[in-house]
N, C-alpha and C positions, 0 to 999 in steps of 0.2 A: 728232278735231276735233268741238267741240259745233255745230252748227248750229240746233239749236233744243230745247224743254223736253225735248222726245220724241225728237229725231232727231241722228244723231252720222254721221262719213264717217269712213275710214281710207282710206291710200291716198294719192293727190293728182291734180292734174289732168289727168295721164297715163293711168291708169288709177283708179277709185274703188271701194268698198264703203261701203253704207248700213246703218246700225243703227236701229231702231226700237225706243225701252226704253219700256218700260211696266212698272206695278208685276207683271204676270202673266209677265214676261218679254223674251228679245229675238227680234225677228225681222233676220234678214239679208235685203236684198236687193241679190243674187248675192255672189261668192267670189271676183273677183279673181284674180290670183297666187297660186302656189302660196306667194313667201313673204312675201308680208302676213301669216302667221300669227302671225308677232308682236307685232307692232301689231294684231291685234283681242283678245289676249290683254290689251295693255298699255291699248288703249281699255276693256276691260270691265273690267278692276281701277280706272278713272280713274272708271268708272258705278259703282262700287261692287258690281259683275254678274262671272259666271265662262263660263266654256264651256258649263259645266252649268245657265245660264239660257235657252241659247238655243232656242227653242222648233222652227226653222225656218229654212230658206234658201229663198227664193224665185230662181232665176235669169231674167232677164229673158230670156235666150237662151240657147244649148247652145255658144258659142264659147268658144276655149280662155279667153283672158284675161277670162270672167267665170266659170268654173270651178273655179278654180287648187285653194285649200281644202278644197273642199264635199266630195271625197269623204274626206279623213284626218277632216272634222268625223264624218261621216256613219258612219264606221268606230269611232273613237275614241270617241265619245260616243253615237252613237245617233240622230243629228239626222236626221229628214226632206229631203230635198230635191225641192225641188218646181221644174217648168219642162213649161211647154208638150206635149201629144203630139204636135205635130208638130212638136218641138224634141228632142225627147225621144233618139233614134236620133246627132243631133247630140249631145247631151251625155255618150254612150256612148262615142262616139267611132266609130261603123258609118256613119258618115255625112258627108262632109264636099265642100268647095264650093271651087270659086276663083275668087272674085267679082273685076272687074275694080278697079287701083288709081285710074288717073283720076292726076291732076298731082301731082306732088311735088317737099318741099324735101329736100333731102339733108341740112341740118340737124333740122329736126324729125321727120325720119326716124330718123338716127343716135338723136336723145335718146329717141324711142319704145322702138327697140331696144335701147340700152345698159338702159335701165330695166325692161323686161322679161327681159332675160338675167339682169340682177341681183337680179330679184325670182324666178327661178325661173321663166320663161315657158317655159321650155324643157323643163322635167320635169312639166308636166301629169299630173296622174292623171286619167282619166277616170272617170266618175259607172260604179257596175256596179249601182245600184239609185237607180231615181226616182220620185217619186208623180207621176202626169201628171196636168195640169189645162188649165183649158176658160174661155173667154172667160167672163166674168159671173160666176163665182165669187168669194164673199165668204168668205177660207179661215179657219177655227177656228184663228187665230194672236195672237199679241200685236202687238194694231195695226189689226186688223180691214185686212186688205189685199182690197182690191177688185182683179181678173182682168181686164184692157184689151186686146183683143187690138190690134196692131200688126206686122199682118204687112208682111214687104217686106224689112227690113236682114236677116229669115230668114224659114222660114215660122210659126216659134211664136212670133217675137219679140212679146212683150207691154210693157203697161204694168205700173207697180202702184201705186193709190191711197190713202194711209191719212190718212184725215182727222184725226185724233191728233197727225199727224205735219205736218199742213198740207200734206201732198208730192206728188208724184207721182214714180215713178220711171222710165225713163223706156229704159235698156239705151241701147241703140243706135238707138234711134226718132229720136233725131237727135243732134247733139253741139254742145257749144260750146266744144271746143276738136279742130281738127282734127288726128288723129297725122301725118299725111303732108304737112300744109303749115305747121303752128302758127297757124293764122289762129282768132281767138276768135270769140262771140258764135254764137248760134244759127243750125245750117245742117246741109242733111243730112249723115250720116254717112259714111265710108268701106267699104268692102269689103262693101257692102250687095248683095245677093243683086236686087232687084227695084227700082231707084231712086226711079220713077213710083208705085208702088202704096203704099213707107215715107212718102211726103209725103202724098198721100195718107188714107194712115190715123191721121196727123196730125190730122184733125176727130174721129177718134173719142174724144178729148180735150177737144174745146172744151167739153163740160156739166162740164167738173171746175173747179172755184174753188179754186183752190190757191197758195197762195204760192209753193212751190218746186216748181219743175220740175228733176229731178236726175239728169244722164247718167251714161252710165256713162265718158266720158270728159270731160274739160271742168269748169272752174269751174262751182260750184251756180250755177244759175239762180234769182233771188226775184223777178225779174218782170212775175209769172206765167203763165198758160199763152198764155194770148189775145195775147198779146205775142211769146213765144218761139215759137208757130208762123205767126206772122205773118213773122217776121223768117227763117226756115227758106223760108215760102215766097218771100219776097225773095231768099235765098241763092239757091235752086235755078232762080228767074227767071233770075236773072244767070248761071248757069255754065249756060242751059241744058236743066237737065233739067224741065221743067214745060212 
């Protein structure tokens, strides 16, 4: 799906993957399902781009469902993967959490999990080689992605800003579409590691002017930021956690 000159989604509201085309190449940011691999195959023949354009995968986090790809890419072609150092242990798979779920429907539970079983949620490869990266970095990719840290839904969870792209992306920093209840619009995320501290790091976004704000779960957000963490922190008034 094109979203804008520069920026395209695979995936859907359930789970997502971001593309970033530039004439230097593409950047991923994060990998989804393990089988979305077809659908970024069939989005980059639709950009006129092959596997062999891509320059990089950025993961917002080390959690299975934004990992799914990144290591057959990483294997098969050669691609970099890049996520947090203290995400990093998480993306290996030597690391892992059980953050509490909080209320749920059993329908949009079911549709989470059919959709993940079907996409491969289930056969994760973990990452066995990552480049780690650090808040404030501006990485030598197509797209010039700016490094947000956003700790809280983990501890490397970040942002990533590419002005090319008009975007910001955004992982699990919060969501607007929730897997456990289906409730839309901007509001903090599920299975989040720190609740207080992800809202929170929320401001460390507000200097970004960006059209799209783009989870890793939930319809694209356009807007923009000053809005969509305005409305997260109304969410997390209401349930609560603030």
């Amino acid at each position: 799906m094109k979203l804008g000159p520069h920026l395209h989604r695979i995936g859907n509201d359930i789970v997502a993957v971001y593309l970033i085309d530039t004439d230097e190449g593409v950047t991923l940011v994060d990998a989804g399902l393990a089988g979305h691999w077809g659908e970024l195959t069939t989005e980059l023949a639709g950009m006129g781009k092959s596997l062999g354009d891509i320059r990089g995968v950025i993961l917002t986090h080390g959690d299975t469902d934004h990992i799914g790809f990144a290591e057959r890419l990483r294997r098969e072609q050669g691609v970099p993967i890049y996520v947090h150092a203290a995400d990093a242990a998480r993306a290996r798979g030597e690391e892992k959490t059980k953050p509490s779920w909080g209320k749920v429907k059993i329908g949009a539970l079911s549709q989470f999990l059919w959709y993940a079983t079907t996409h491969g949620g289930m056969r994760t490869t973990y990452l066995t080689d990552v480049v780690e990266i650090h808040e404030g970095q501006v990485l030598d990719l197509p797209g010039a992605p700016e490094i947000i840290g956003l700790p809280g839904h983990s501890p490397g969870s970040i942002a990533v800003y590419s002005p090319i792209a008009d975007a910001v992306f955004v992982g699990d920093g919060l969501t607007t579409r929730h897997v456990l209840t289906g409730k839309g619009g901007p509001q903090p995320a599920p299975f989040t590691d720190e609740p207080q501290e992800a809202i929170a790091s929320l401001r460390r976004l507000e200097k970004i002017n960006a059209t799209w704000v783009l989870p890793g779960h939930g319809t694209p957000w356009n807007g923009g930021v000053a809005e969509a963490i305005r409305q997260v922190d109304l969410a997390a008034s209401a349930a609560g956690k603030k």
